[in-house]
KOLTI-702587 format. One record per residue: residue number from 1; residue in three letters; chain; x, y, z of N, C-alpha, C in turn. Coordinates in steps of 0.02 Angstrom, whole numbers, plus 50000, padded with zeros to 5 digits. Last residue first. Layout:
<nodes>
NODE  seq  type  mol   n_c1   n_c2   n_c3  ca_c1  ca_c2  ca_c3   c_c1   c_c2   c_c3
NODE  NUM   ALA    A      X      Y      Z      X      Y      Z      X      Y      Z
...
</nodes>
This chain:
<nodes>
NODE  seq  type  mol   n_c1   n_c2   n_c3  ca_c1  ca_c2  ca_c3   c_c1   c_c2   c_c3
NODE  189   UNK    A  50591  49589  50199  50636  49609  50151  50687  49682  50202
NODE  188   UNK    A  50490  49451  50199  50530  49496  50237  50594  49529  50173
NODE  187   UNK    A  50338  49361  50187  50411  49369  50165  50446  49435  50201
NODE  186   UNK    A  50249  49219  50261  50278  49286  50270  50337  49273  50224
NODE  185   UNK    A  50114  49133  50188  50174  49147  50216  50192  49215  50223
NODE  184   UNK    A  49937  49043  50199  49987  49097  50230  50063  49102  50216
NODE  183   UNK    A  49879  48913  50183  49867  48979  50163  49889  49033  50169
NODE  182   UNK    A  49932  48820  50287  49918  48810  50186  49874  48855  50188
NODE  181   UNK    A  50073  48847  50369  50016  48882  50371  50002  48859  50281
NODE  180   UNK    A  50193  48839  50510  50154  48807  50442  50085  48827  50443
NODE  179   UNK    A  50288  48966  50561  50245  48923  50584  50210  48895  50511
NODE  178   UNK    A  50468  49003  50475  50399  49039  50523  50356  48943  50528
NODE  177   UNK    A  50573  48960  50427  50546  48956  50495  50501  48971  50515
NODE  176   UNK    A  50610  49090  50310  50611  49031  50355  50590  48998  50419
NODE  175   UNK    A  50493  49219  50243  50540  49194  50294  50538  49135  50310
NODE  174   UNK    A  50546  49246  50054  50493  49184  50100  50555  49209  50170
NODE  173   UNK    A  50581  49421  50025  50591  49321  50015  50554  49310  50067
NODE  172   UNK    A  50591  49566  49919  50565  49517  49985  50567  49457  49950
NODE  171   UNK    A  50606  49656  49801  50671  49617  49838  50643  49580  49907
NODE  170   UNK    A  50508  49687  49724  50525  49740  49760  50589  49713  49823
NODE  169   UNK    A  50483  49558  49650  50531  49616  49610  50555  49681  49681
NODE  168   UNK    A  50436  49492  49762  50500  49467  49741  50534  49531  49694
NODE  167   UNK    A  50293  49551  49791  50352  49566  49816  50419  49540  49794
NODE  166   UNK    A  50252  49535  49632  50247  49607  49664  50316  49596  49706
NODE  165   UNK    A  50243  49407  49666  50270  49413  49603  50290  49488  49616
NODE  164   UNK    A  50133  49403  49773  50202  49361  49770  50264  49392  49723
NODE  163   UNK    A  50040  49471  49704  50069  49482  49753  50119  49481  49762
NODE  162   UNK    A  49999  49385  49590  50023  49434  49588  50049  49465  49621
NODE  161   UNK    A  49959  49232  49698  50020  49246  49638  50049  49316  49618
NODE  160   UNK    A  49908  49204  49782  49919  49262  49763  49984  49263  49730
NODE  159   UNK    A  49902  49095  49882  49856  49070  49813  49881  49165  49760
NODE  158   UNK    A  49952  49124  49967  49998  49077  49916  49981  49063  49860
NODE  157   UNK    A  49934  49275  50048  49921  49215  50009  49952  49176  49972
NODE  156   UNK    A  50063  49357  50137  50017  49359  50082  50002  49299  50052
NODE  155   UNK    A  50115  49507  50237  50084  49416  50235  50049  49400  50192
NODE  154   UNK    A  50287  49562  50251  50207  49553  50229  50185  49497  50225
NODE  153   UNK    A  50409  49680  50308  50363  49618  50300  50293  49608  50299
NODE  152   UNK    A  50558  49767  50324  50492  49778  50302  50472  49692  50290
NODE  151   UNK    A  50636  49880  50420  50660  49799  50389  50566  49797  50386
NODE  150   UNK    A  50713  50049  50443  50659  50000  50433  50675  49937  50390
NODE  149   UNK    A  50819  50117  50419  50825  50065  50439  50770  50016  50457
NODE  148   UNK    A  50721  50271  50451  50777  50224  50420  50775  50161  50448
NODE  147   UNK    A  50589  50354  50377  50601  50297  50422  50657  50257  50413
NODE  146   UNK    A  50598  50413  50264  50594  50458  50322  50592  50412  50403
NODE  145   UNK    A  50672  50326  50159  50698  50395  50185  50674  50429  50247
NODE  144   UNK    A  50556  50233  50158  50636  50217  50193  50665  50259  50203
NODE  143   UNK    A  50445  50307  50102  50470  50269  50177  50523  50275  50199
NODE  142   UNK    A  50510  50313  49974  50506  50382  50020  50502  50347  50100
NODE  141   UNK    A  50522  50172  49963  50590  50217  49939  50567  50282  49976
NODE  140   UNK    A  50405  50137  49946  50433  50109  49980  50505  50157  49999
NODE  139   UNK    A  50343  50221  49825  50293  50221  49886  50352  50197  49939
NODE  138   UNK    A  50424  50157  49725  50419  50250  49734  50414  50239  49807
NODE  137   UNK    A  50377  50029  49724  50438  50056  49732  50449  50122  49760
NODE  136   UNK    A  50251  50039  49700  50252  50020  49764  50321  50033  49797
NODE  135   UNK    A  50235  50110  49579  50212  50147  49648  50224  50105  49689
NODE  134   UNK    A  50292  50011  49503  50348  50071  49516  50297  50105  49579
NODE  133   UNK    A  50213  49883  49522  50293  49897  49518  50326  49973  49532
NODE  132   UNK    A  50084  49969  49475  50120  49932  49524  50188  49927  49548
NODE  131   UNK    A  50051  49972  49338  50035  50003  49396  50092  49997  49476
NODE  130   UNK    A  50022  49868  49233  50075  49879  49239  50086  49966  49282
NODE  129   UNK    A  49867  49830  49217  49907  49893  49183  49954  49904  49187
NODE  128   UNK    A  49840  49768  49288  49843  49723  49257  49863  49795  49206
NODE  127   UNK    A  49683  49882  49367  49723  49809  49386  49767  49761  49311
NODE  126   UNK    A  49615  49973  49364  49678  49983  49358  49710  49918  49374
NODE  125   UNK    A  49492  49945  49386  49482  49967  49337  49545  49974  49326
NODE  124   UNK    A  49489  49873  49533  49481  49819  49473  49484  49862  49417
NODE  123   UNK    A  49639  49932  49623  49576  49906  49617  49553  49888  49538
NODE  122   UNK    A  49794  49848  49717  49753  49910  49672  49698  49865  49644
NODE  121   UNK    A  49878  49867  49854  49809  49840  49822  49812  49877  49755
NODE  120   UNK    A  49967  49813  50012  49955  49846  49930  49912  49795  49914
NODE  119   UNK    A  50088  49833  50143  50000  49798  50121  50023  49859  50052
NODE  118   UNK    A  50200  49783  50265  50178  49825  50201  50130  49789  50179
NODE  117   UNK    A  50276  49834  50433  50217  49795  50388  50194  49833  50334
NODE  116   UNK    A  50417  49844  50489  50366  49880  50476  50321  49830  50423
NODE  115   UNK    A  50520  49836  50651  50512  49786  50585  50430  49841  50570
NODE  114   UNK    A  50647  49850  50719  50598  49919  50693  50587  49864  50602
NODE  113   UNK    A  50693  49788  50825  50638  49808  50836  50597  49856  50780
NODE  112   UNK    A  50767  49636  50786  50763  49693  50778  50700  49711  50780
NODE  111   UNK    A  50723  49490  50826  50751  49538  50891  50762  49616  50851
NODE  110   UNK    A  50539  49454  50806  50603  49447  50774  50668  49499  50828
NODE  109   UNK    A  50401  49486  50796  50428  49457  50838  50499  49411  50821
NODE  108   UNK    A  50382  49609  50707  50368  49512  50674  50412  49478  50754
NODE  107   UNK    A  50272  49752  50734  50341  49685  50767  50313  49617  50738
NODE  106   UNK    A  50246  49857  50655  50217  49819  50700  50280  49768  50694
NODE  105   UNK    A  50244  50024  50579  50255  49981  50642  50216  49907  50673
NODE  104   UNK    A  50173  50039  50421  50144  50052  50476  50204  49998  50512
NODE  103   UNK    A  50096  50052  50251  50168  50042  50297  50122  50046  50387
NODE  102   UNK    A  50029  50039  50092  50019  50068  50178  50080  50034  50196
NODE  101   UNK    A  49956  50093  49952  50014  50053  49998  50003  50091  50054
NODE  100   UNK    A  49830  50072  49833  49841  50103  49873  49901  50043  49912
NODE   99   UNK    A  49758  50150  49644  49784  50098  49703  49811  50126  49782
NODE   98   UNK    A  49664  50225  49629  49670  50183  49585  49714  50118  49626
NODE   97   UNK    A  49513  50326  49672  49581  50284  49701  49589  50214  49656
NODE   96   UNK    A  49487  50463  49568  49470  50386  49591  49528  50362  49600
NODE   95   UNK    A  49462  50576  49489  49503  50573  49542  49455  50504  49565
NODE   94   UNK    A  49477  50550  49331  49421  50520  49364  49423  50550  49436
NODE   93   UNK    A  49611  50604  49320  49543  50614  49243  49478  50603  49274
NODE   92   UNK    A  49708  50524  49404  49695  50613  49380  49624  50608  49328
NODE   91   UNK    A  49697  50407  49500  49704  50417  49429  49662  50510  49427
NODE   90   UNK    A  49818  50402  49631  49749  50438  49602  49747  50439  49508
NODE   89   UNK    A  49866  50294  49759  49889  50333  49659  49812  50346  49637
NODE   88   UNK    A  49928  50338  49918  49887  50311  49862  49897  50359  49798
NODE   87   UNK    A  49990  50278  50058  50004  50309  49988  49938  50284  49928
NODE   86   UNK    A  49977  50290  50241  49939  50261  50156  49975  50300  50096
NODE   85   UNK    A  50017  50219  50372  50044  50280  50318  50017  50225  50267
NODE   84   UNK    A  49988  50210  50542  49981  50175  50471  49979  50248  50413
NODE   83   UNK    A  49976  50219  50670  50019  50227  50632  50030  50221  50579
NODE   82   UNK    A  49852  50142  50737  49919  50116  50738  49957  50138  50700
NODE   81   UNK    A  49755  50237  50678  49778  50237  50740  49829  50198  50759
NODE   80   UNK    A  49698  50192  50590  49735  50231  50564  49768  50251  50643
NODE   79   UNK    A  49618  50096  50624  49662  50073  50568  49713  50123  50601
NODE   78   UNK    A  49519  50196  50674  49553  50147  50721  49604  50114  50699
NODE   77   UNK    A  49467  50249  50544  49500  50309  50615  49544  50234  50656
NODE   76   UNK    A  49410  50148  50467  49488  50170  50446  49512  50223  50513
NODE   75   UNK    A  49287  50097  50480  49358  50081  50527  49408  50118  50528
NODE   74   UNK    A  49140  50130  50416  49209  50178  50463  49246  50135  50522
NODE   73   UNK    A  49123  50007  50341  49093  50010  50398  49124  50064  50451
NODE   72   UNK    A  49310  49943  50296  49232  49952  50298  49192  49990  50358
NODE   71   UNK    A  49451  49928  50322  49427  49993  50289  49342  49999  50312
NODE   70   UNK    A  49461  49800  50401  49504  49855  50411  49485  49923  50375
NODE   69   UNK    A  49345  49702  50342  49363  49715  50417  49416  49785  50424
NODE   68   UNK    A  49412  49734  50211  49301  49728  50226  49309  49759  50313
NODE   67   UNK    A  49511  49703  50202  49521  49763  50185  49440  49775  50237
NODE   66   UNK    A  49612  49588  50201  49551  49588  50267  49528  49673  50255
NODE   65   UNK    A  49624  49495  50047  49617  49545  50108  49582  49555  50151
NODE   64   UNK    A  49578  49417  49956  49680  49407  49989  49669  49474  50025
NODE   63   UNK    A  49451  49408  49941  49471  49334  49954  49561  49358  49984
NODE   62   UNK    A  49412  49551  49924  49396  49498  49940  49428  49437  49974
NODE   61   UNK    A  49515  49568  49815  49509  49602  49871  49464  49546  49931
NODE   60   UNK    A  49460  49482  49720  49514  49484  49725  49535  49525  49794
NODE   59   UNK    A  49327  49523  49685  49355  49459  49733  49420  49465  49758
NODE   58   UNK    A  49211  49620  49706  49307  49628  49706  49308  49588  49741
NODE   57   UNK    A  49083  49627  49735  49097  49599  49661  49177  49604  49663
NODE   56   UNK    A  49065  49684  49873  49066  49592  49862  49079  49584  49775
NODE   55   UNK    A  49171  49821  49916  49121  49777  49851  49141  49717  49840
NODE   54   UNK    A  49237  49871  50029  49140  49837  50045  49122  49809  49988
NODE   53   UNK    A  49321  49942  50004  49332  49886  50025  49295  49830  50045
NODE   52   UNK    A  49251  50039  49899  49308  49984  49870  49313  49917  49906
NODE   51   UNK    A  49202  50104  49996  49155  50071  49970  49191  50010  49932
NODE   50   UNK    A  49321  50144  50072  49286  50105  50125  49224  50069  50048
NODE   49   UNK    A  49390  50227  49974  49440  50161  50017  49379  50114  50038
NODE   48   UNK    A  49299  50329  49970  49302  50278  49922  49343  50225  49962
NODE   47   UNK    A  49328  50379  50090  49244  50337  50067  49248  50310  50037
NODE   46   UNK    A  49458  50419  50099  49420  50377  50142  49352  50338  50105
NODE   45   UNK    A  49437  50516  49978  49478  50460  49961  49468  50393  50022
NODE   44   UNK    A  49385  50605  50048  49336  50590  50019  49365  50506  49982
NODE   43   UNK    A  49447  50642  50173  49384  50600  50176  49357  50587  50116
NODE   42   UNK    A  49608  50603  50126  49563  50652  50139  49496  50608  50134
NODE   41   UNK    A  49761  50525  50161  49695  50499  50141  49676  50557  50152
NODE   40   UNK    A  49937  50488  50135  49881  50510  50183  49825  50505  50130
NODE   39   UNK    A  50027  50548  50005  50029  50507  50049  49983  50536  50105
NODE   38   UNK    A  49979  50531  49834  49993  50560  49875  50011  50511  49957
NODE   37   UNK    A  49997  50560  49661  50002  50513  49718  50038  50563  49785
NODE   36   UNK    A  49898  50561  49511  49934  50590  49579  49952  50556  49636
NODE   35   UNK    A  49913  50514  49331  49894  50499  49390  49947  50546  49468
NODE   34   UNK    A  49860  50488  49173  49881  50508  49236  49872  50506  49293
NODE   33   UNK    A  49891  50369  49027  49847  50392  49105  49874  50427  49146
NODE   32   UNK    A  49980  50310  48950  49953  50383  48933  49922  50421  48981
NODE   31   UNK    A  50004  50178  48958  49944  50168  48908  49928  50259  48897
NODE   30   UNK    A  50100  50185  49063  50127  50171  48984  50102  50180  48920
NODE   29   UNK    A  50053  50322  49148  50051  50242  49132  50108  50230  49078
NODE   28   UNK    A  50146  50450  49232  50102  50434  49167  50104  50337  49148
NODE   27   UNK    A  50138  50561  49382  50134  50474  49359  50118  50472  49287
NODE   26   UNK    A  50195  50639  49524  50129  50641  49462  50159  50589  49434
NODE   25   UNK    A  50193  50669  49718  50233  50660  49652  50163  50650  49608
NODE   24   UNK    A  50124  50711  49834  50215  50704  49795  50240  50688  49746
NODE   23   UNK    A  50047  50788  49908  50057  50766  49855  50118  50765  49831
NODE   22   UNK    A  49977  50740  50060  50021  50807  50038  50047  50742  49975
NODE   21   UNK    A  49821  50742  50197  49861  50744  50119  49916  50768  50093
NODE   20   UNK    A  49729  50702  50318  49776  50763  50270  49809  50710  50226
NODE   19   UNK    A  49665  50606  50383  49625  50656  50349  49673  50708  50289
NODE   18   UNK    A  49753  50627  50556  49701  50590  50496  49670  50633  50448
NODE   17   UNK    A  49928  50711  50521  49866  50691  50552  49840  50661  50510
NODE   16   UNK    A  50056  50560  50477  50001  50641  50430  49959  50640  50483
NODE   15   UNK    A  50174  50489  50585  50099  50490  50519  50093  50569  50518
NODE   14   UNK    A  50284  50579  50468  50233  50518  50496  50216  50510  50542
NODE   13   UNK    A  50339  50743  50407  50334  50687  50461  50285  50646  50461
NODE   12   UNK    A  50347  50731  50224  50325  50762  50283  50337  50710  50324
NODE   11   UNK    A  50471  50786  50126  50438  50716  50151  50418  50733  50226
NODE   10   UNK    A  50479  50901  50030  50510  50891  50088  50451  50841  50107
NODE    9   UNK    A  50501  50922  49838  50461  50879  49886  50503  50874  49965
NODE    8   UNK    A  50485  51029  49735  50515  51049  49817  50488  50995  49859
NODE    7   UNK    A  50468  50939  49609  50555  50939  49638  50555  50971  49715
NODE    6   UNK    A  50407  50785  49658  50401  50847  49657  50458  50857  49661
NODE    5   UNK    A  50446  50645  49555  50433  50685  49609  50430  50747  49595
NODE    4   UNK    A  50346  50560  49419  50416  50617  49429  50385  50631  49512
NODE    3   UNK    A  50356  50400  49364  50336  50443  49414  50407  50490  49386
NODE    2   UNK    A  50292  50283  49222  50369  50335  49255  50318  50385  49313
NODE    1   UNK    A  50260  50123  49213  50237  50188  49235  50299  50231  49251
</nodes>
């Protein structure tokens, strides 16, 4: 996928109130698709987030997310209350959330304090398109500009191979030491 930024893109402050939007950049697949990406959610990209995160036919969601508990059933105001910055890639033709990254503050109980938690998804009509890699890059790279020195970590199935594979290109490793878990590790990057 090539992204272009906007060229007057000024990276708004974090979080966005709830509900706003500001578009930063446009996207063409490899396959020709377009797509917008923005950071923050508007209610209507909310509903979809929440029916996405409610369909018992998305295993894959399903089974390597707590999306059901964190999007479903209007959660996302209380989600969105710890700070949590969404990026999402709009496929342009459909406006349907094609995928989505979040960031957000929370402490790996580690002595630097400005450890941030990263989550990514994308859903079953864009899955396996070669999507990914660069919005999660893009998505990570504006972070880091408006949040410095952020040290970023995620918890992701073992059984999640794509994931896994996701974070190693975006430069995260297994953390050492953590607690034993046959379903769980953290990587840190």
């Amino acid at each position: 996928m090539r992204i272009n930024q906007k060229s007057d893109l000024k990276i708004p402050s974090f979080p966005l109130p709830i509900y706003h939007t500001r578009n930063i950049a446009e996207a063409i697949s490899k396959e020709g698709d377009f797509f917008s990406i923005f950071v923050g959610l508007d209610k209507e990209k909310v509903s979809q987030l929440e029916k996405l995160s409610l369909d018992e036919n998305d295993m894959e969601v399903q089974k390597n997310t707590s999306d059901k508990k964190r999007f479903g059933n209007k959660s996302y105001e209380n989600w969105y209350k710890k700070n949590r910055i969404p990026f999402a890639l709009i496929h342009s033709a459909t406006n349907s959330l094609a995928a989505l990254i979040w960031f957000g503050p929370e402490s790996l109980n580690r002595k630097s304090e400005n450890w941030h938690t990263v989550a990514w998804r994308s859903y079953p009509s864009f899955r396996g398109k070669g999507l990914m890699k660069e919005f999660a890059k893009f998505a990570m790279d504006i972070y880091s500009k408006k949040i410095s020195n952020a040290k970023f970590w995620i918890t992701v199935k073992k059984e999640n191979i794509g994931s896994i594979k996701l974070a190693k290109f975006l430069g995260f490793h297994e953390l050492e030491n953590t607690p034993a878990s046959n379903v769980y590790f953290i990587m840190i990057k």
